[in-house]
C-alpha positions, -999 to +999 in steps of 0.1 A: -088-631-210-092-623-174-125-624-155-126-598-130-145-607-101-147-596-061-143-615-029-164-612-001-148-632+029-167-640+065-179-664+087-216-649+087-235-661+058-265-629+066-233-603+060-225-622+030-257-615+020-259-581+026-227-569+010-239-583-023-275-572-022-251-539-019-228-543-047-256-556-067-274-524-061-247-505-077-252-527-108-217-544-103-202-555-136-178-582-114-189-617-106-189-621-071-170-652-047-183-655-017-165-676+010-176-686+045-140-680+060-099-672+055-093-707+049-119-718+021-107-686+004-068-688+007-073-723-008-092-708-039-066-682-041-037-710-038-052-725-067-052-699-090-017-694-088-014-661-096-035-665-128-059-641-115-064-618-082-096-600-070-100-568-081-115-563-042-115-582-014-141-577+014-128-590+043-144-597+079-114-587+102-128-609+129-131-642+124-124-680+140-094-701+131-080-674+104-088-636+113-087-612+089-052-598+098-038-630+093-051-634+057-038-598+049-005-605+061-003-638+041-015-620+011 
């Protein structure tokens, strides 16, 4: 069986933050992954192989190294 769970992805750990004190207002049923930028999280994704995908991504559009256009035209 799947586990559905949510991606938050940016470079700024206080956003991070603040986007899950959001969802977890709303008594989110998902597990949330946090990742501190494009690359950490493109690795995770790599290595689940299409087992399972996010059921949402938040994604910081401007970020160093990998921005977030970048990671949605990979994806």
């Amino acid at each position: 069986m799947k586990n559905d769970y949510l991606m938050i992805i940016d470079n700024d750990a206080k956003d991070i933050e603040l986007a899950k004190l959001a969802l977890n207002a709303n008594q989110s049923s998902f597990e949330i992954k946090t990742f501190l930028g494009a690359d950490e999280a493109l690795d995770f994704l790599y290595s689940q192989s299409g087992k399972n995908f996010p059921k949402l991504i938040l994604l910081d559009l401007k970020m160093p190294k990998i921005d977030g256009i970048q990671v949605l035209k990979i994806l």
